[in-house]
C-alpha atoms as one frame of an Amber mdcrd trajectory, in Angstrom:
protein
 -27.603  -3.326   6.163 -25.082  -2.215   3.909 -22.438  -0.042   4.606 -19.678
   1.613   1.958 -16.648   3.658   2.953 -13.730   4.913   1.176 -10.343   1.853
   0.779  -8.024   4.357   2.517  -5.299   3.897   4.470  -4.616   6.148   7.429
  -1.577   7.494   7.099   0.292   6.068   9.598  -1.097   2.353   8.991   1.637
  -0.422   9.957  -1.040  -3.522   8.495  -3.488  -2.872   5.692  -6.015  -5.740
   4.836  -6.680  -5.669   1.086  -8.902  -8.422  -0.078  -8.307 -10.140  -3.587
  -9.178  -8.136  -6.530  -9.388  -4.887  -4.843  -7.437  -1.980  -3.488  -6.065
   0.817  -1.314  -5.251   3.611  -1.858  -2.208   5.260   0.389  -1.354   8.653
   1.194   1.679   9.608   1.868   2.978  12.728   3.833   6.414  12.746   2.208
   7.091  11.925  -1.227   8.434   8.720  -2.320  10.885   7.946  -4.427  10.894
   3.779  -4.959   8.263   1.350  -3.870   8.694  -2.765  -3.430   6.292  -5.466
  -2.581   7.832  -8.356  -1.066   5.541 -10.987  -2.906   3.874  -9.658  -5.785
   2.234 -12.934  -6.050   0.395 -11.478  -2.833   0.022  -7.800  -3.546   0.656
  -5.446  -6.332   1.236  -1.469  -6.455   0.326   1.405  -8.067   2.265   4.972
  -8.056  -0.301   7.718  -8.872   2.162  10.256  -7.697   4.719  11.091  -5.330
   1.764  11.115  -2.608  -0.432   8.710  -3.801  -0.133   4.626  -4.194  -2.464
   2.023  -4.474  -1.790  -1.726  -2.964  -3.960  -3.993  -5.301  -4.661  -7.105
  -3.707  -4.092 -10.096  -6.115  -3.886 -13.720  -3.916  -4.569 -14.741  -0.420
  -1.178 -14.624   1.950   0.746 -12.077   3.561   3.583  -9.680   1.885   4.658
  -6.320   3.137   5.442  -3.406   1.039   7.902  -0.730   1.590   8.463   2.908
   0.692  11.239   5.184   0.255  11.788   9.013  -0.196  13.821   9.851  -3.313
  17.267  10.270  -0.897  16.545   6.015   0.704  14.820   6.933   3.203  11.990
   4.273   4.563   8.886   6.391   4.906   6.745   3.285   5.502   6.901  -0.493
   5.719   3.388  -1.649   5.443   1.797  -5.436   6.333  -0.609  -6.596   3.385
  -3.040  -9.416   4.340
């Protein structure tokens, strides 16, 4: 059986599994203002929008990936395996 679903990340996710060569896409509640990855040997991201990123997956390990409102806030600090 196969089964699809949406890559989404709930929106208050602390550890996102993103496999290499794919994605997810994360909503935010707040707007951001300045996104980092850790390792972007590891991971890579994507700003849509204010509201919207995407966390590409690009080699196996583990990075994390933070995000900040446009004042420094940290709206979310994410694990990427």
């Amino acid at each position: 059986m196969l089964v699809a679903f949406p890559a989404f990340a709930q929106d208050d996710a602390r550890n996102i599994f993103v496999p290499i060569d794919r994605s997810v896409l994360v909503h935010l509640t707040e707007e951001a203002g300045e996104a980092q990855v850790a390792n972007p040997d590891v991971a890579d991201i994507h700003a849509h929008n204010p509201k919207y990123i995407t966390i590409i997956g690009k080699a196996i390990g583990v990075t994390n990936v933070r995000i900040f409102s446009a004042n420094g806030e940290l709206l979310r600090d994410i694990n990427v395996t």
